[in-house]
N, C-alpha and C positions, 0 to 999 in steps of 0.2 A: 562101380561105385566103391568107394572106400570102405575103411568098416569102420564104427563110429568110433571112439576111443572108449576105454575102459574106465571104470569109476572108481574113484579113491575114495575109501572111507577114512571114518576117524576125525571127522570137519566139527569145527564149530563154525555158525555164520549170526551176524546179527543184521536186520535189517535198516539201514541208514535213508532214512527220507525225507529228502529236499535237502537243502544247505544248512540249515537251521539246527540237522545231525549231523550230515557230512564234516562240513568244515570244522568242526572241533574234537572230532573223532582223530582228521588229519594228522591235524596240526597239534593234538595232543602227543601222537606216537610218531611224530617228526622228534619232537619234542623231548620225545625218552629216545631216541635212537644211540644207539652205539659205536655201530657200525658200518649201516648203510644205507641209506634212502635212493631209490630207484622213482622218478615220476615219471608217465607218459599222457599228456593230455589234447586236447585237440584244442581247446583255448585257455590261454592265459591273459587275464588284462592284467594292466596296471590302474584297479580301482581299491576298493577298500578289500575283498578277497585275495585278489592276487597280490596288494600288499604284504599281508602278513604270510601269504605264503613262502616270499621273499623274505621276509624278517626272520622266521623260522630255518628256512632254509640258510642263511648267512649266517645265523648264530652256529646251526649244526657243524656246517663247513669249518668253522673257525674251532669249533672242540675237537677237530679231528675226524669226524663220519664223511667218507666218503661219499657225492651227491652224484647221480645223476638226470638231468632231466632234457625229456624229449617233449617239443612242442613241433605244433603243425605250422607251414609258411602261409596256411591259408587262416586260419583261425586266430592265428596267435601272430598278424604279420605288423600289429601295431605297438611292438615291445620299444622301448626307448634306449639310445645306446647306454645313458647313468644305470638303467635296468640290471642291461647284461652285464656292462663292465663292472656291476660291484657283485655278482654273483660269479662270472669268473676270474676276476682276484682274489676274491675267494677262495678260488678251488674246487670252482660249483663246476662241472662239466655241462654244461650247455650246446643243447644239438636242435638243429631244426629242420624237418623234414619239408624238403621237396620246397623251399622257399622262393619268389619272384617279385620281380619288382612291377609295381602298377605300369602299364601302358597309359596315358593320356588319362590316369585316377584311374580304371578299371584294371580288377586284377584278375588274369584272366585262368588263373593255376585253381580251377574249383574242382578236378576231378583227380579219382584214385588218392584221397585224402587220408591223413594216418587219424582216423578218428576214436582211438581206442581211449581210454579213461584207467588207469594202472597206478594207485601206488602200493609198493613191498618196501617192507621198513625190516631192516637186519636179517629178512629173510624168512622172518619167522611171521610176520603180519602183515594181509595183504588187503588192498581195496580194490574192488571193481564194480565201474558199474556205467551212468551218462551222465553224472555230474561233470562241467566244467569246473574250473578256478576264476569265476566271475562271480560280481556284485547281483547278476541277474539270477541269481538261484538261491536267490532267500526275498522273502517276503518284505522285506523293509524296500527293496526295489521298489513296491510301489505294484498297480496291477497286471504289471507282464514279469512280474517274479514269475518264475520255472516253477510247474511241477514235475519231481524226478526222483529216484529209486539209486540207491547202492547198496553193497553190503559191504563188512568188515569179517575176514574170516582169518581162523587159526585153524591149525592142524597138517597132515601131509601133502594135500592140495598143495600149500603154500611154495614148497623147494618147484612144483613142478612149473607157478607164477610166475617163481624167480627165477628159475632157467629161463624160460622165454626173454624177460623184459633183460637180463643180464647180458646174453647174447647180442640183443639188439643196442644196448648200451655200448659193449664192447667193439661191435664194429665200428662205432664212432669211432670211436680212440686208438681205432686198430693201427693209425700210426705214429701215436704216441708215444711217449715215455711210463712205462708202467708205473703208477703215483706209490709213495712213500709214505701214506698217511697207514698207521695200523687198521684201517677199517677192510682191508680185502682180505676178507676170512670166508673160510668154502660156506657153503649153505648146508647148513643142519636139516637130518633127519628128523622132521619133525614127528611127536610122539601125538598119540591122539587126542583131540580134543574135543569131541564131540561125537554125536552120531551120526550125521550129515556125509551123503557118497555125494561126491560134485566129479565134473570134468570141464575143467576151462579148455575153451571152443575158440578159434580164432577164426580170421577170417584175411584171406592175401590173395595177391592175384599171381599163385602161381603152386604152391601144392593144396591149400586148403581154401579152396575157389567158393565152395558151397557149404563147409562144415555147418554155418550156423543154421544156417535155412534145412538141412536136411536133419537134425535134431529136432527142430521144431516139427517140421511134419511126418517125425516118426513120433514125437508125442502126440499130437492131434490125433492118428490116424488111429492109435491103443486108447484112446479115450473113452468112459464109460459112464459121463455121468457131468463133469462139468470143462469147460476152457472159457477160459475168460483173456483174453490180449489188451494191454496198455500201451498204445505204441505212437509216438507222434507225429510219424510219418507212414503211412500205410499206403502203397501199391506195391502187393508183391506180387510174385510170379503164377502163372495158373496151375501148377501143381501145388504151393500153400494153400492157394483159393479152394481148390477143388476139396482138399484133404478139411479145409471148415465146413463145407457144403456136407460133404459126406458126413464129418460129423453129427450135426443137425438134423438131417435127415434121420439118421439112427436111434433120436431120442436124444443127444448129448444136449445141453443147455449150453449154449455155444456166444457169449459175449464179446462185442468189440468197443473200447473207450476209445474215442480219437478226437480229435483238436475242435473242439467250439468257436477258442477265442485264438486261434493260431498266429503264429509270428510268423508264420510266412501263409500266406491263403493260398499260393498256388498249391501245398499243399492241401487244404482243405477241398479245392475243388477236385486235385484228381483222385483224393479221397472215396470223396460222395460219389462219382462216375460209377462205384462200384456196388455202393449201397441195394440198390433194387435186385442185381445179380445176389448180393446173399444173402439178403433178405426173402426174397424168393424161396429159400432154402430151408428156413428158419432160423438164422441169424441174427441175432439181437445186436443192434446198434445205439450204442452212447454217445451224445459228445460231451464231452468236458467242457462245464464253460466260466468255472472261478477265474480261472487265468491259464498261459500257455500249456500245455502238456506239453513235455520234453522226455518222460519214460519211454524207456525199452524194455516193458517186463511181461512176464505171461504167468500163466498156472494150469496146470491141467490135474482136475477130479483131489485127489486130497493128498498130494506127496510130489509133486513132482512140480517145478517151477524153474524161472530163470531173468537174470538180471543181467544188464549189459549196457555198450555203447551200440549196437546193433537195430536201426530201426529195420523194418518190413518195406523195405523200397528200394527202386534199382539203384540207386549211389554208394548204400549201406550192404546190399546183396550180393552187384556185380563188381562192386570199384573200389569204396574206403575198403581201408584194413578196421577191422572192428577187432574187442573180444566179450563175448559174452563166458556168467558162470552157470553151468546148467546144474540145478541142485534138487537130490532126493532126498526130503525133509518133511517129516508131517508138521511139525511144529511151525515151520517156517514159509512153510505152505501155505498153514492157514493163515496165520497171522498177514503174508501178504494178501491174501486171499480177502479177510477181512477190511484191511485198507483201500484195495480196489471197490470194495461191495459201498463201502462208506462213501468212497468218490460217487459210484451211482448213483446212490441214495440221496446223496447231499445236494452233490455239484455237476448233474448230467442232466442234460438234457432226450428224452426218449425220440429218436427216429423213426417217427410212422411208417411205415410201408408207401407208398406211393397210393393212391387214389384211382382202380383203372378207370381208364377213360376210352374212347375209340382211337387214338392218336397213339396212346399206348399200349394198346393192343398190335397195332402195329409197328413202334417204335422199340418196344421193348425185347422181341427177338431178335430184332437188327443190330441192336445194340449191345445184346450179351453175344452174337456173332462177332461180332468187331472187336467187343472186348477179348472174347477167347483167343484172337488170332494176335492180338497185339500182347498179351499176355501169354502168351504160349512161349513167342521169342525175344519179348525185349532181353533177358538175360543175353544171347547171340547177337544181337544188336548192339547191348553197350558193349560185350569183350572186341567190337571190330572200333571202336574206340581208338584215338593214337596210342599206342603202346612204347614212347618211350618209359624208360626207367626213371622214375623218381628217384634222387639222392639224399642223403643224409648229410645236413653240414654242419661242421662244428665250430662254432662262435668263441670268441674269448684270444687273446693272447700266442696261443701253444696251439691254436687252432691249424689243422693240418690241410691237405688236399681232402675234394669230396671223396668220399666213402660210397658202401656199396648202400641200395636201398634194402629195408629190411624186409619187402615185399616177399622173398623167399626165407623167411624164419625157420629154424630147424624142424625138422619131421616131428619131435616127441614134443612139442610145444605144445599143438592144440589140447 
């Protein structure tokens, strides 16, 4: 096993929740940029968000800041050509990962996805979190507005953001003509701005295969008092499972929030499959059910937490490229910690325990048999997956030959 990376101090982080903070946090320090804007997201519409994302980003391009941005061919594959072409006339460098075209309207490129959520603005300010740039992640959508989690951080964290998403930028363009705009200035040392130790945690299908999931249950596993999971897709693997069981058992206060009113119910059903196994354990079950959960977020006991594009399921586990930020923070701790508790309080519905019955008596060790065994190896199951290489291609005018996938990002990234 790898060793997990070291932590940066010196962070400030603010918590950004739902669209309603996100998006104007954005598009504010788009807004002030100088020099650089970097985005990586997994969907972009062209509705009333991804407009002014567009608007923002054209104005910047035309002052001189250099732009780049990374969209998914799967999430983002209904962009319009007026879209692109006025954002690479621009000067906007526009790339999209691993794109295809529908067969017969079905599109069939749903797996090994670049589902990460990244913007770094001059270097010095970075976002991460499972916010899209769509109209469904604010509440005026109506009642399948997204609930979901980001943060905004400053500090030394930030240069090590910027390397990652710069690199992966750069192989875009790797056979371009290097641009003439004054905004390609190195990344500052950034000085401290907070007390907050983080370590941004990636996730590829080729050095850092398990980063995010083995964070997680090396915090579960040091646990001594509380964990609480927000997560909108939940079947992970049987060593997560087991490291929450364990917990529970030990006296931890061990919470799960998961989708009530989900946008997709096949996740909700193979969800629930799992419920009686950890409940069994002493596992507390919520489900959210104001409108969709789309968070990726956790907390464990009074310091230690994490927000991301990374759900707890084999797509986001074994196949997208994710990144979560894992962060050592009392302040920041609680205060997500408090937001989660509110969701429960408010807006959850409590998961009984099952009811034994004679049927369940004997249906129910059959059942956590079967589950262990299917959870033990779906991870070896999805990597026998097709393993072609996803490409990175880059749209616009000066657009070159595909590029490489950024599935192997450099070693010092995660």
């Amino acid at each position: 096993m790898k060793p997990i990376s070291r932590w940066i101090g010196g962070n400030s982080v603010r918590l950004l929740e739902n669209g309603e903070a996100y998006f104007p946090a954005v598009f504010d320090a788009i807004r002030a940029a100088l020099h650089e804007v970097i985005v990586e997201t997994f969907i972009l519409f062209e509705d009333k968000v991804g407009n002014e994302l567009h608007a923002v980003l054209l104005d910047a391009a035309r002052r001189g800041v250099r732009i780049d941005v990374l969209v998914d061919g799967f999430g983002s594959s209904e962009l319009t050509p007026p879209f692109i072409e006025a954002l690479t006339q621009a000067g906007v460098r526009l790339s999209v990962f691993d794109p295809a075209k529908p067969v017969l309207g079905v599109r069939f490129n749903v797996l090994r996805r670049m589902h990460r959520k990244i913007v770094v603005v001059d270097a010095e300010r970075a976002f991460v979190g499972g916010i899209n740039f769509s109209f469904d992640h604010l509440r005026a959508f109506g009642p399948e507005g997204k609930q979901d989690y980001a943060v905004e951080i400053h500090g030394p964290i930030v240069p090590h953001i910027h390397g990652f998403v710069r690199a992966i930028a750069d192989q875009s363009a790797a056979r371009e003509p290097a641009p003439s705009v004054a905004a390609v200035q190195p990344a500052p040392t950034n000085e401290a701005a907070g007390d907050a130790e983080m370590i941004f945690v990636t996730r590829d299908n080729h050095r850092h295969r398990n980063d995010i999931e083995r964070h997680y249950r090396a915090a579960i596993r040091t646990a001594r008092q509380r964990v609480v999971l927000a997560n909108a897709y939940f079947f992970p693997g049987y060593l997560l499972l087991r490291q929450l069981r364990r917990a529970a058992r030990r006296g931890v206060y061990v919470a799960l929030i998961l989708q009530g009113e989900p946008d997709m119910p096949i996740a909700k059903s193979a969800a629930s499959l799992l419920y009686g196994y950890l409940q069994g354990a002493g596992v507390h079950i919520f489900e959210y059910c104001e409108r969709p959960l789309h968070g990726k977020v956790a907390v464990v006991d009074d310091a230690w937490s994490t927000v991301g594009s990374s759900n707890l399921d084999p797509l986001s586990l074994t196949l997208n490229l994710e990144a979560n930020l894992v962060i050592r923070d009392a302040s920041f701790t609680r205060q997500l910690d408090a937001r989660l508790q509110y969701l429960i309080d408010n807006h959850c519905k409590v998961i009984a325990p099952e009811a034994p019955s004679p049927f369940w008596a004997f249906w129910r060790p059959l059942r956590g048999f079967l589950l262990f065994h299917l959870l033990s190896g779906y991870s070896r199951w999805f990597g026998w997956l097709p393993r072609r290489v996803p490409k990175v291609h880059r749209l616009g005018p000066q657009a070159g030959p595909n590029v490489a996938s950024d599935e192997g990002a450099p070693d010092g990234a995660s």
